[in-house]
PQR file with spaces between the fields and no chain letter, atoms N, CA, C, O and H, PARSE charges and radii, in Angstrom:
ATOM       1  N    UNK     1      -7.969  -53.258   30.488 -0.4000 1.5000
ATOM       2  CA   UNK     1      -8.349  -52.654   29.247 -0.0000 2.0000
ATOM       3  C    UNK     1      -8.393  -51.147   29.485  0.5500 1.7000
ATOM       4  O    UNK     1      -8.878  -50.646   30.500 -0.5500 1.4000
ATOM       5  N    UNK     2      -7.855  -50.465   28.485 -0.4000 1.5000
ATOM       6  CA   UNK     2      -7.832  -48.698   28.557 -0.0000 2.0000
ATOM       7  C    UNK     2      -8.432  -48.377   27.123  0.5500 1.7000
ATOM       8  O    UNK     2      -8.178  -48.880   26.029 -0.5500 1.4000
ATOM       9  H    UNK     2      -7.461  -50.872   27.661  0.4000 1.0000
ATOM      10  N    UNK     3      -9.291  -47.395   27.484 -0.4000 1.5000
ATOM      11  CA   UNK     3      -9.558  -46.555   25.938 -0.0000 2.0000
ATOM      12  C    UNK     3      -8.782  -45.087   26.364  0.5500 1.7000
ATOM      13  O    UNK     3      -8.079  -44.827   27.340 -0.5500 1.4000
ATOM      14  H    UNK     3      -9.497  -46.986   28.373  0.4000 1.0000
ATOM      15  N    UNK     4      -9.116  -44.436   25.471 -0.4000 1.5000
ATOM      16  CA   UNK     4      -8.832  -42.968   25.375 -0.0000 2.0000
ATOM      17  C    UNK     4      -9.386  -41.760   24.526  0.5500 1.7000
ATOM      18  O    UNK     4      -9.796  -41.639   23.372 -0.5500 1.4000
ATOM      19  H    UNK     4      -9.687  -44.647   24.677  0.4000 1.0000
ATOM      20  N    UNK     5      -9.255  -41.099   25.375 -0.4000 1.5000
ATOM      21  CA   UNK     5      -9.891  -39.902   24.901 -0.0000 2.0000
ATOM      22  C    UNK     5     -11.437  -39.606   26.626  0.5500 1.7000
ATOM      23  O    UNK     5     -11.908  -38.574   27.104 -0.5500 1.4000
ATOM      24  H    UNK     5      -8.922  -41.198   26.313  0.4000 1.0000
ATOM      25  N    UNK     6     -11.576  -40.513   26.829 -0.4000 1.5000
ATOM      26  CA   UNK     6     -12.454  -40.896   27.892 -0.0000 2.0000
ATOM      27  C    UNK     6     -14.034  -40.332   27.453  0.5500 1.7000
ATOM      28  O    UNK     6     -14.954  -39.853   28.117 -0.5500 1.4000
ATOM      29  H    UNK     6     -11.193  -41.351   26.440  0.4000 1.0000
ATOM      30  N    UNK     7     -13.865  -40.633   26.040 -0.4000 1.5000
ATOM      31  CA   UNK     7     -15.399  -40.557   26.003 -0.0000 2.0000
ATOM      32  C    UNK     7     -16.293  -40.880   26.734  0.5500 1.7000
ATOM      33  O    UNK     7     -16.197  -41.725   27.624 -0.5500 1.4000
ATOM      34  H    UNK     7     -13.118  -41.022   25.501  0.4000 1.0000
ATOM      35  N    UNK     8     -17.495  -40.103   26.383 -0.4000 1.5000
ATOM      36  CA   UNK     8     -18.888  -40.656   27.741 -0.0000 2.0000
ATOM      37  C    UNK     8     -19.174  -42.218   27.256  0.5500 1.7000
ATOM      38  O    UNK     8     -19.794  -42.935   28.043 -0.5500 1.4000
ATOM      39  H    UNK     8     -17.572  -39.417   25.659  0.4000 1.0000
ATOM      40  N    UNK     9     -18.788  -42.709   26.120 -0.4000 1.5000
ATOM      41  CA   UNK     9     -19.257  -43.958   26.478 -0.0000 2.0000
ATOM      42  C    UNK     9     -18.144  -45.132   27.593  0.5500 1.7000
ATOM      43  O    UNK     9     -18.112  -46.263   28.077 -0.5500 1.4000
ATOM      44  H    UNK     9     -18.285  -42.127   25.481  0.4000 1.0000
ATOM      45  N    UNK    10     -17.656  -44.316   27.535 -0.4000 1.5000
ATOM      46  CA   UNK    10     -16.653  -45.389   29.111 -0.0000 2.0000
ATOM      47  C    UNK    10     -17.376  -45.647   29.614  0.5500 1.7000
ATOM      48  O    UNK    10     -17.699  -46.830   29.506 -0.5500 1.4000
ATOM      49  H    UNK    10     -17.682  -43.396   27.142  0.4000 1.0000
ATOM      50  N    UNK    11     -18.340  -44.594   30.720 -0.4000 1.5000
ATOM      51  CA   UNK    11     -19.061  -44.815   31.650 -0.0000 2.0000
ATOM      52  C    UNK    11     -20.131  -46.081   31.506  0.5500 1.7000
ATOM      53  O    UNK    11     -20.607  -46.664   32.480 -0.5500 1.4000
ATOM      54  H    UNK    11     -18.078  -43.633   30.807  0.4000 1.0000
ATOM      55  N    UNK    12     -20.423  -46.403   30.124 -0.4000 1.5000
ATOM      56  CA   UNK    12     -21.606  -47.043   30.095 -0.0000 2.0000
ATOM      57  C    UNK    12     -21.021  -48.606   29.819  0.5500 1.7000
ATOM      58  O    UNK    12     -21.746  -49.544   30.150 -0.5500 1.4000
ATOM      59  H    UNK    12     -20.036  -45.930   29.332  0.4000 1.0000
ATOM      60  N    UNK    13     -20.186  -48.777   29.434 -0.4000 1.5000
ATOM      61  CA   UNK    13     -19.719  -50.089   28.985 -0.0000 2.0000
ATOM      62  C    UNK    13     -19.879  -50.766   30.581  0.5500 1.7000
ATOM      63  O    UNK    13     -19.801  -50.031   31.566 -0.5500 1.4000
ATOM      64  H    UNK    13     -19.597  -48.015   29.165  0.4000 1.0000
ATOM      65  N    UNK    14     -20.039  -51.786   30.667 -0.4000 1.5000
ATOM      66  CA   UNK    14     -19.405  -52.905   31.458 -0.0000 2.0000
ATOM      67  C    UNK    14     -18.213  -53.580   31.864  0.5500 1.7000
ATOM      68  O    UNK    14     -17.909  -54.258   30.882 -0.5500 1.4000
ATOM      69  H    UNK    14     -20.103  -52.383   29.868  0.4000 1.0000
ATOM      70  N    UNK    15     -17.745  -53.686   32.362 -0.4000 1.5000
ATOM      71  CA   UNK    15     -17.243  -53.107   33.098 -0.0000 2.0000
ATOM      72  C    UNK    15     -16.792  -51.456   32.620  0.5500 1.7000
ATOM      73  O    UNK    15     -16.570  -51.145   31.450 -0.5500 1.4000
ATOM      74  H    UNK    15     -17.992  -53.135   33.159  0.4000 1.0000
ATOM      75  N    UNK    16     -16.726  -50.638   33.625 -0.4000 1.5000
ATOM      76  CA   UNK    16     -17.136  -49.511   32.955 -0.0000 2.0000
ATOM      77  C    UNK    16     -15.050  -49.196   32.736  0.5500 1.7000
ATOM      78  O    UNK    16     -14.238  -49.601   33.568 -0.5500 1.4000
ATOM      79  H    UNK    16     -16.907  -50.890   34.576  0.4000 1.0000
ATOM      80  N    UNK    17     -14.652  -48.386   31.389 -0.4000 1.5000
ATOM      81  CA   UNK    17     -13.906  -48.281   30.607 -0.0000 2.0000
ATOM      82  C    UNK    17     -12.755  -46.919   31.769  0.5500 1.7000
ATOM      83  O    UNK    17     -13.047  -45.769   32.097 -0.5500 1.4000
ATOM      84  H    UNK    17     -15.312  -48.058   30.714  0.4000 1.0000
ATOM      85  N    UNK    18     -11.805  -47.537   32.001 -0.4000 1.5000
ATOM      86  CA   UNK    18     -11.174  -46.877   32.385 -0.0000 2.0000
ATOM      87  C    UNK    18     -10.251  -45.938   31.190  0.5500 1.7000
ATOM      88  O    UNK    18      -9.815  -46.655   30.290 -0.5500 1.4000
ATOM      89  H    UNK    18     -11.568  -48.471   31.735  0.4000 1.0000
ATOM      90  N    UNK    19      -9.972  -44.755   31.089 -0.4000 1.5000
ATOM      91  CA   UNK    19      -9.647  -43.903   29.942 -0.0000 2.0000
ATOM      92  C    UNK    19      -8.448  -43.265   30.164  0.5500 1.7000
ATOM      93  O    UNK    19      -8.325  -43.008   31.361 -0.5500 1.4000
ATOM      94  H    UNK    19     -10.326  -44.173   31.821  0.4000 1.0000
ATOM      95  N    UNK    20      -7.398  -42.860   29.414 -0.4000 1.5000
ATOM      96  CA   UNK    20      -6.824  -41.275   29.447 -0.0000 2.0000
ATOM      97  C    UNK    20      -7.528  -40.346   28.733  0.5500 1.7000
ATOM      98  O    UNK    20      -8.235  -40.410   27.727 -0.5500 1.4000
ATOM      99  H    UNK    20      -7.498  -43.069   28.441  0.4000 1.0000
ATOM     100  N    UNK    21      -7.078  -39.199   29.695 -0.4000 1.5000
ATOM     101  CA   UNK    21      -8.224  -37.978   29.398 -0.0000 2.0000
ATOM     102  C    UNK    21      -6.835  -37.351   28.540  0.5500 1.7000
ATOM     103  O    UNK    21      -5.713  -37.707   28.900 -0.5500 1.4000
ATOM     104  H    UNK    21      -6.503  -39.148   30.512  0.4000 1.0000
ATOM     105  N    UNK    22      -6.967  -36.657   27.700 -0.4000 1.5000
ATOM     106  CA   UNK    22      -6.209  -35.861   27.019 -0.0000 2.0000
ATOM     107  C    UNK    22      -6.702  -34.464   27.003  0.5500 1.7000
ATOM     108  O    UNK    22      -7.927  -34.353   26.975 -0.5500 1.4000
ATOM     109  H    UNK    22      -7.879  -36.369   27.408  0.4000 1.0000
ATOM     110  N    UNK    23      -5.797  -33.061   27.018 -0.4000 1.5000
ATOM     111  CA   UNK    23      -6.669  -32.045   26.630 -0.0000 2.0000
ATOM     112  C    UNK    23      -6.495  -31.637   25.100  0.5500 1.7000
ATOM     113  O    UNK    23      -5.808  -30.877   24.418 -0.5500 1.4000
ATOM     114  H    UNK    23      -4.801  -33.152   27.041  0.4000 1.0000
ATOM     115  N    UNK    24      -7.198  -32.288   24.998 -0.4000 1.5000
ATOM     116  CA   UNK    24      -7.900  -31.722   23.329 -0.0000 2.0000
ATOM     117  C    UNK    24      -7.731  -30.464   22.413  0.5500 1.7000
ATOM     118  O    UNK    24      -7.327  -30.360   21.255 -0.5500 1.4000
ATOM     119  H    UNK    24      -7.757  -32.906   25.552  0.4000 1.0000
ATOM     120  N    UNK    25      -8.122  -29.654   23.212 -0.4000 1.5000
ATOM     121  CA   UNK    25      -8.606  -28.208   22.822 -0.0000 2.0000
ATOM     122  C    UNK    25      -7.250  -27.538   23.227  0.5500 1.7000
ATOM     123  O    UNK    25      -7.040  -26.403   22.798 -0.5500 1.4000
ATOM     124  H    UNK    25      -8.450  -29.738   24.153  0.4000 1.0000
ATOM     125  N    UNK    26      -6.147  -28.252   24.154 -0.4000 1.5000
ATOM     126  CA   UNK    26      -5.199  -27.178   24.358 -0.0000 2.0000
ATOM     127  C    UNK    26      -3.873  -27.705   23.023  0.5500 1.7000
ATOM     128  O    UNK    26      -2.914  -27.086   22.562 -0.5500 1.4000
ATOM     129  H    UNK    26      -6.317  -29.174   24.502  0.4000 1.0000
ATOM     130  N    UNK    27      -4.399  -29.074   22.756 -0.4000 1.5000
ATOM     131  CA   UNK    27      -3.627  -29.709   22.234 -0.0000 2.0000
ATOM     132  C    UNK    27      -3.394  -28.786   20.528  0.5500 1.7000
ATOM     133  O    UNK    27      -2.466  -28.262   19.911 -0.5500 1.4000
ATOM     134  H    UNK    27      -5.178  -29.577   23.130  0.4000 1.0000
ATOM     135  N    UNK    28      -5.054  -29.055   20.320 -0.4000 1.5000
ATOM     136  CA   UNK    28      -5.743  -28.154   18.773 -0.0000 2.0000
ATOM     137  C    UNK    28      -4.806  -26.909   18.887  0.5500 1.7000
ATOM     138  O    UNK    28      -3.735  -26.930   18.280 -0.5500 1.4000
ATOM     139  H    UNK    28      -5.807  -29.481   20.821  0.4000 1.0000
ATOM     140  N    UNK    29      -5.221  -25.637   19.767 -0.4000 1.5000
ATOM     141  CA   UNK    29      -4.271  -24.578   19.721 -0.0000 2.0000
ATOM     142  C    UNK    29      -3.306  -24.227   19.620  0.5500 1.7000
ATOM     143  O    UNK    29      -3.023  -23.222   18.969 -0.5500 1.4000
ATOM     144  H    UNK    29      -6.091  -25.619   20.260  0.4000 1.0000
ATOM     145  N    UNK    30      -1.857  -25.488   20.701 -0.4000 1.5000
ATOM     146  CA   UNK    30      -0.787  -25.609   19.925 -0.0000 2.0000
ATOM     147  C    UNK    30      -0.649  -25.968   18.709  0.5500 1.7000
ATOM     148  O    UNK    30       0.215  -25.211   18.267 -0.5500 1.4000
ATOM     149  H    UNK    30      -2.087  -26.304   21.230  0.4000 1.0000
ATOM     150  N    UNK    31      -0.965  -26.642   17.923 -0.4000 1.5000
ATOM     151  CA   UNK    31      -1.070  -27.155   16.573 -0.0000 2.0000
ATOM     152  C    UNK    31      -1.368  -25.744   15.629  0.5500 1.7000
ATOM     153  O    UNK    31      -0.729  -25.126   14.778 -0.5500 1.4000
ATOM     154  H    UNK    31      -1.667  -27.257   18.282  0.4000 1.0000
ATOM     155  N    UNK    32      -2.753  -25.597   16.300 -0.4000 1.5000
ATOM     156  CA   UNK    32      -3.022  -23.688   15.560 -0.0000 2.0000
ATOM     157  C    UNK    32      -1.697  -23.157   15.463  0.5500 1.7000
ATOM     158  O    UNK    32      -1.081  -22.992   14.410 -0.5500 1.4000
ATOM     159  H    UNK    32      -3.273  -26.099   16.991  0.4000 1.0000
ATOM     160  N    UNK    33      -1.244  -22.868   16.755 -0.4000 1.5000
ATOM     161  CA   UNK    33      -0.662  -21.793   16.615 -0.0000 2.0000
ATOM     162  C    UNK    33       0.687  -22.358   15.387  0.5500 1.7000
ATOM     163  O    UNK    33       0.598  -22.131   14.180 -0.5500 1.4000
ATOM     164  H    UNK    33      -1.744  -23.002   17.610  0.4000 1.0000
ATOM     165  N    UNK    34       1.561  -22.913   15.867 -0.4000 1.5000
ATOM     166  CA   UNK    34       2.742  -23.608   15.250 -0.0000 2.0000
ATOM     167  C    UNK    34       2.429  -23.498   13.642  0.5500 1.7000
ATOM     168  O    UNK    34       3.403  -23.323   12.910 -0.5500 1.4000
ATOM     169  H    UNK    34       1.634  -23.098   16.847  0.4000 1.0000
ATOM     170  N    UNK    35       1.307  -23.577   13.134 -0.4000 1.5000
ATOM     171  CA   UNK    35       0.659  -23.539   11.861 -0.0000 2.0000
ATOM     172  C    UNK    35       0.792  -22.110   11.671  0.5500 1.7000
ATOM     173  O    UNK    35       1.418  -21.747   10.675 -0.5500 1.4000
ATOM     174  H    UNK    35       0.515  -23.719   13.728  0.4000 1.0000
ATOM     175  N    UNK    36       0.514  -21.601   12.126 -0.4000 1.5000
ATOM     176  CA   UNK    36       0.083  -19.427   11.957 -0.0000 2.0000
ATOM     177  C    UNK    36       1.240  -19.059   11.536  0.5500 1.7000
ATOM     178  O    UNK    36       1.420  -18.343   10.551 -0.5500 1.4000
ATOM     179  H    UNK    36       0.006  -21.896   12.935  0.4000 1.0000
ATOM     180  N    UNK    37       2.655  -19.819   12.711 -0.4000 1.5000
ATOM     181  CA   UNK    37       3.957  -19.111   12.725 -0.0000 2.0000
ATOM     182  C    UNK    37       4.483  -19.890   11.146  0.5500 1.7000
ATOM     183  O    UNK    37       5.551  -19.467   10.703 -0.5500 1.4000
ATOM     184  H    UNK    37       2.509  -20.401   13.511  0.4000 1.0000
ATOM     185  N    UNK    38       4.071  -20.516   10.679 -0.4000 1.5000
ATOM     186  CA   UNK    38       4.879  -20.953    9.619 -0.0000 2.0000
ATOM     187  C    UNK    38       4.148  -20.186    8.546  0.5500 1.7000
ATOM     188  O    UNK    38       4.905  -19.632    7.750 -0.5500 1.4000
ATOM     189  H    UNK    38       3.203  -20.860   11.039  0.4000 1.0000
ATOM     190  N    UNK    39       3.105  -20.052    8.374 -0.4000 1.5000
ATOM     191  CA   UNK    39       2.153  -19.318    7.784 -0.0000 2.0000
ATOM     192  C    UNK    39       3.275  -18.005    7.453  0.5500 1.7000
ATOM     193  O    UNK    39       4.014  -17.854    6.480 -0.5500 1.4000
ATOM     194  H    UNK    39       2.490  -20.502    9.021  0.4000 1.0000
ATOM     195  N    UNK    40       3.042  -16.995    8.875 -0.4000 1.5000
ATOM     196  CA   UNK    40       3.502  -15.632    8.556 -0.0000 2.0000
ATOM     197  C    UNK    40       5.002  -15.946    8.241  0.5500 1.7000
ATOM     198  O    UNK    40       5.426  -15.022    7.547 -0.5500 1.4000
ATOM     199  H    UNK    40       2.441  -17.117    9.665  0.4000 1.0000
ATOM     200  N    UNK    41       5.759  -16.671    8.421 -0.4000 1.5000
ATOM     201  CA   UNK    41       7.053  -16.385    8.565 -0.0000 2.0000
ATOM     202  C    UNK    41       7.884  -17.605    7.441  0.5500 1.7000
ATOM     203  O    UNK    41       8.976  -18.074    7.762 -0.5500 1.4000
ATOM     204  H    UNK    41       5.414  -17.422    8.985  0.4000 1.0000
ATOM     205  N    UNK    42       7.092  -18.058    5.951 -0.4000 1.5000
ATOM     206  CA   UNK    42       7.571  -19.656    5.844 -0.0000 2.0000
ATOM     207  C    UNK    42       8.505  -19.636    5.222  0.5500 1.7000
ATOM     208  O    UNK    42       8.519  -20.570    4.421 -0.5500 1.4000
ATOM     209  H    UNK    42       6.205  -17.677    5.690  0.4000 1.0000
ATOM     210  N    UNK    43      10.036  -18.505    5.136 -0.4000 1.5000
ATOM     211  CA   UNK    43      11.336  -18.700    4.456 -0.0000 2.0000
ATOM     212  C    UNK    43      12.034  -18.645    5.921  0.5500 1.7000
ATOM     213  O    UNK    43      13.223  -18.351    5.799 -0.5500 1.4000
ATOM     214  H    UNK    43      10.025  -17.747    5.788  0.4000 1.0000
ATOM     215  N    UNK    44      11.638  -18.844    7.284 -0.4000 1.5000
ATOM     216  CA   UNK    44      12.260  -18.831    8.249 -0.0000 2.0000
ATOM     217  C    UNK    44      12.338  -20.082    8.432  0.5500 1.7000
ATOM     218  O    UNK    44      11.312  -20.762    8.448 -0.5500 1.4000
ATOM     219  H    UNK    44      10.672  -19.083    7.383  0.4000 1.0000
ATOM     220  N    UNK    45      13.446  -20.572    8.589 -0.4000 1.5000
ATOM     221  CA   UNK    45      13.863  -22.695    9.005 -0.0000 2.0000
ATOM     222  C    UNK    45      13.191  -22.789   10.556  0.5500 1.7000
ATOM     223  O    UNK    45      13.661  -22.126   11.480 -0.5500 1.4000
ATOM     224  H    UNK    45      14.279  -20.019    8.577  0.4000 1.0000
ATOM     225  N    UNK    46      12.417  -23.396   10.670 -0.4000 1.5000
ATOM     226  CA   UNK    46      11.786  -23.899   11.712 -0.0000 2.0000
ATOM     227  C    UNK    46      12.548  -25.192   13.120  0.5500 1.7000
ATOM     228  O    UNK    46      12.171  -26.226   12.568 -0.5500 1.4000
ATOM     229  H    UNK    46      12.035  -23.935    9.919  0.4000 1.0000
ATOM     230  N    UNK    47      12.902  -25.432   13.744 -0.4000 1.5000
ATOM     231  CA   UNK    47      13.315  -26.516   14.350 -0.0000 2.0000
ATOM     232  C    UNK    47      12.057  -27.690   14.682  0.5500 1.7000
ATOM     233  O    UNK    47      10.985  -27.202   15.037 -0.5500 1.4000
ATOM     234  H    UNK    47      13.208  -24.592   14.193  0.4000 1.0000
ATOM     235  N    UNK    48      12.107  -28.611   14.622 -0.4000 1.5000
ATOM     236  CA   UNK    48      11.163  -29.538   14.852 -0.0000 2.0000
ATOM     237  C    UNK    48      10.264  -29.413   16.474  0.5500 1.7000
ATOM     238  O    UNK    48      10.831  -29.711   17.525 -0.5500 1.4000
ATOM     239  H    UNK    48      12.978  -29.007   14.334  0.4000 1.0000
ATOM     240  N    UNK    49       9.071  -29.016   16.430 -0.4000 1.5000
ATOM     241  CA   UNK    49       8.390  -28.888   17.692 -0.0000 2.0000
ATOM     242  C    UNK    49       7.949  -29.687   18.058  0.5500 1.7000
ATOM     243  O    UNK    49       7.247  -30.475   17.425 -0.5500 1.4000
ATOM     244  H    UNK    49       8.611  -28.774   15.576  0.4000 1.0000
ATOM     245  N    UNK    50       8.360  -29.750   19.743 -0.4000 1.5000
ATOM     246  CA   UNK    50       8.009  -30.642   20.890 -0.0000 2.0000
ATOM     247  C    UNK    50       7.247  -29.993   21.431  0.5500 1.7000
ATOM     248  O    UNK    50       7.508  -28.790   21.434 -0.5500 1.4000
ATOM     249  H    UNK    50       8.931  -29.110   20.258  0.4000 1.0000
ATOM     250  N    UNK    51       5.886  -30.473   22.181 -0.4000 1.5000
ATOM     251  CA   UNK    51       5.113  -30.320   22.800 -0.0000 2.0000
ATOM     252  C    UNK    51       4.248  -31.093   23.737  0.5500 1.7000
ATOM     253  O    UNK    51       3.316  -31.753   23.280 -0.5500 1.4000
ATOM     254  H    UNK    51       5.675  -31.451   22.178  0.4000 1.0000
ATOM     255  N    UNK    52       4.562  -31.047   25.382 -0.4000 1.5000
ATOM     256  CA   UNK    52       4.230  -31.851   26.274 -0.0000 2.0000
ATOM     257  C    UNK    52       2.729  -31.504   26.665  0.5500 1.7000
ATOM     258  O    UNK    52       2.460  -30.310   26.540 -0.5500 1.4000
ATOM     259  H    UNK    52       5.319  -30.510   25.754  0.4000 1.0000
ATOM     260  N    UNK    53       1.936  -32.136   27.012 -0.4000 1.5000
ATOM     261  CA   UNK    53       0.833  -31.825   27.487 -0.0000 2.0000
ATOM     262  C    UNK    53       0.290  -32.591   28.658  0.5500 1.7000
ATOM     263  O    UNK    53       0.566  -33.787   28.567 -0.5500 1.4000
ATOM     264  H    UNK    53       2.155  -33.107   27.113  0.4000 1.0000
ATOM     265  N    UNK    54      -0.343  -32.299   29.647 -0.4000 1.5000
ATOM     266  CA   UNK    54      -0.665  -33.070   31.194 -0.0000 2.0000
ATOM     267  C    UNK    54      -1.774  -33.984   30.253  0.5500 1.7000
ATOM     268  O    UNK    54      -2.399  -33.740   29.221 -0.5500 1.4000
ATOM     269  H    UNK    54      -0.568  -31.327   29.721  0.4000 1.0000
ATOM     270  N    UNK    55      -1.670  -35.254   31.235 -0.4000 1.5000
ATOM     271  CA   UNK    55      -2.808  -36.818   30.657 -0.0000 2.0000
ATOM     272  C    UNK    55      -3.338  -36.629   31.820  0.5500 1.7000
ATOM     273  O    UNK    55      -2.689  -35.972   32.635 -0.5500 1.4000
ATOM     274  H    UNK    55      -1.162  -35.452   32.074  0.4000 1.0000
ATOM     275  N    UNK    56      -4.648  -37.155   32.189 -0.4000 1.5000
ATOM     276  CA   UNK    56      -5.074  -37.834   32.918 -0.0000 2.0000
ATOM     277  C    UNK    56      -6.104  -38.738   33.147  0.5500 1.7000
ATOM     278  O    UNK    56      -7.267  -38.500   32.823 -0.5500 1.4000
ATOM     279  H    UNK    56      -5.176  -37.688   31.527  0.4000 1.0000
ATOM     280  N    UNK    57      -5.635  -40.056   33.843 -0.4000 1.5000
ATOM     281  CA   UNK    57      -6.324  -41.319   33.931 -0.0000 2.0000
ATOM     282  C    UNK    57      -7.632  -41.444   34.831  0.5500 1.7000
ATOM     283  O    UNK    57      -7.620  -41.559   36.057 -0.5500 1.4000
ATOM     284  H    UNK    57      -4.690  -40.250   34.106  0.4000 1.0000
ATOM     285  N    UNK    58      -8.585  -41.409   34.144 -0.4000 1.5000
ATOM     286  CA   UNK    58      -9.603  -41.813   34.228 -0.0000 2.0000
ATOM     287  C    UNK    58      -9.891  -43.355   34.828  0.5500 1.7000
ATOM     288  O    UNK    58     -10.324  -44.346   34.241 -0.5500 1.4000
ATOM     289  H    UNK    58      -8.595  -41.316   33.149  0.4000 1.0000
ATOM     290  N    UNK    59      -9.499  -43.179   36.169 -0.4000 1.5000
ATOM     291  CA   UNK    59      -9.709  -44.698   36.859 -0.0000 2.0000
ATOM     292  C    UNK    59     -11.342  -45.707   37.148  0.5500 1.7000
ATOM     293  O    UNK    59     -12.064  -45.599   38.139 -0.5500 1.4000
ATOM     294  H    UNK    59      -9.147  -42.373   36.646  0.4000 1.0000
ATOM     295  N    UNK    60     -11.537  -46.526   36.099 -0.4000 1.5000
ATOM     296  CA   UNK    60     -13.050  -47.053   36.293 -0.0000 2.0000
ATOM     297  C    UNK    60     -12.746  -48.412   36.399  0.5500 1.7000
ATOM     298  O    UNK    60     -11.585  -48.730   36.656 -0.5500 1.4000
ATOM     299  H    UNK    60     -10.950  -46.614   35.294  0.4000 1.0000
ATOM     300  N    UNK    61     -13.548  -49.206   36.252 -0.4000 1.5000
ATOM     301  CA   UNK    61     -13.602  -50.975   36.569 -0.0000 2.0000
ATOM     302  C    UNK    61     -13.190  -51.559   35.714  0.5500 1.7000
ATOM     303  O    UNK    61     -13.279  -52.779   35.852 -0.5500 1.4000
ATOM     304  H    UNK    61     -14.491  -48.948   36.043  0.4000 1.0000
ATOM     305  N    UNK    62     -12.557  -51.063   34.454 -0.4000 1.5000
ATOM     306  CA   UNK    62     -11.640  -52.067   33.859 -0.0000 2.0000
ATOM     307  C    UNK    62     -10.112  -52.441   34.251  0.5500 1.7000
ATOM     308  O    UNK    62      -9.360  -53.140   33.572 -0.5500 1.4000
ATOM     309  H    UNK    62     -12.484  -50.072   34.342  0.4000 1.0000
ATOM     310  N    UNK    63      -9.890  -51.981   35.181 -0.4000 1.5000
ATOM     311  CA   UNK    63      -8.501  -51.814   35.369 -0.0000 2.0000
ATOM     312  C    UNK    63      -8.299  -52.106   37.149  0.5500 1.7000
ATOM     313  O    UNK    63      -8.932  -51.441   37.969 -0.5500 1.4000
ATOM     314  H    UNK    63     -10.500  -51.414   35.733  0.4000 1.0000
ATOM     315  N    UNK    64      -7.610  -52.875   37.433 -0.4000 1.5000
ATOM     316  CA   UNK    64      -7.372  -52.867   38.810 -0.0000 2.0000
ATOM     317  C    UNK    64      -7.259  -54.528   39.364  0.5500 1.7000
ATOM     318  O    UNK    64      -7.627  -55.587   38.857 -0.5500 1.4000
ATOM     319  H    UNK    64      -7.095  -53.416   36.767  0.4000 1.0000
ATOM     320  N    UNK    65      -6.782  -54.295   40.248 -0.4000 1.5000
ATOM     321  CA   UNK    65      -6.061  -55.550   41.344 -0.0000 2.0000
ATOM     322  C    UNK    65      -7.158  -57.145   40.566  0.5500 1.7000
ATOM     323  O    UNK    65      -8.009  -57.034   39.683 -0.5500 1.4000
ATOM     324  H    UNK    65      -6.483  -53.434   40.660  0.4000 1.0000
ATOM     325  N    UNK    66      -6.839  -58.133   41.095 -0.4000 1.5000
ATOM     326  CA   UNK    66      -7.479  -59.581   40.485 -0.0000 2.0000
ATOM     327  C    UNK    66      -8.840  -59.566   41.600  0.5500 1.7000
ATOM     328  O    UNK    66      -8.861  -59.200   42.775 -0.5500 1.4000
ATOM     329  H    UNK    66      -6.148  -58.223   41.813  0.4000 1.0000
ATOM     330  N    UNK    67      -9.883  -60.083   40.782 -0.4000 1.5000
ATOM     331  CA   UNK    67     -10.653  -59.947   41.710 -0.0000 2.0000
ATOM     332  C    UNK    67     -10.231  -61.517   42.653  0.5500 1.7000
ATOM     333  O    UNK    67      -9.749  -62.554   42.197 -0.5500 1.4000
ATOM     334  H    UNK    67      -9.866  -60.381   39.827  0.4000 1.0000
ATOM     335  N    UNK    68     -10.591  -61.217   43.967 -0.4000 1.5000
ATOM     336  CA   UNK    68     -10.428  -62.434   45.113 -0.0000 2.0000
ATOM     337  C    UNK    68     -10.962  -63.653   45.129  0.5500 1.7000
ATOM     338  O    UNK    68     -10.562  -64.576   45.840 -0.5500 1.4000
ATOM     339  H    UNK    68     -10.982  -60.375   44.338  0.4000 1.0000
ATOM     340  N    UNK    69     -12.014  -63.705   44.237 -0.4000 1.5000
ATOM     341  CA   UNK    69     -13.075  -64.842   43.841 -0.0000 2.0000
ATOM     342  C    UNK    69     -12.185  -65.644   42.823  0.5500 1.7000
ATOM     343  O    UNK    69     -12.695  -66.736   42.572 -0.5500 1.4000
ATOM     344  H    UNK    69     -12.338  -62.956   43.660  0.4000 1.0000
ATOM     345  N    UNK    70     -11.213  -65.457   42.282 -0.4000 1.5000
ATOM     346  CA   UNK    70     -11.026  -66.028   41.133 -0.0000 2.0000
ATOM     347  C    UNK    70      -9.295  -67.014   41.426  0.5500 1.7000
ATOM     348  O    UNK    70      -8.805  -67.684   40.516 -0.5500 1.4000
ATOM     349  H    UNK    70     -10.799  -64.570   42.486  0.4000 1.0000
């Protein structure tokens, strides 16, 4: 099981919630900005924007090998 965003309630669930972390706030700013430029400039044809951003997995106890008992 994966959530995302890796809210603090991962930690608390049971087995505790393994997550992707996303960055948020860098994500918001591209978005800002791309918005501004159409803003100042909107009889200029735009090309469709791509934008990659780093994930990272938040490894907790929902996720991983079978347990041996079973």
């Amino acid at each position: 099981m994966l959530g995302v965003d890796d809210h603090q309630e991962c930690e608390y669930c049971r087995p505790r919630l393994t997550s992707v972390r996303q960055p948020l706030e860098a994500m918001a700013r591209s978005a800002v900005n791309l918005l501004l430029e159409q803003i100042d400039e909107p009889k200029k044809p735009k090309p469709i924007a791509h934008r990659l951003f780093d994930i990272q997995l938040i490894e907790r106890d929902s996720c991983g090998p079978p347990r041996q008992d079973t």
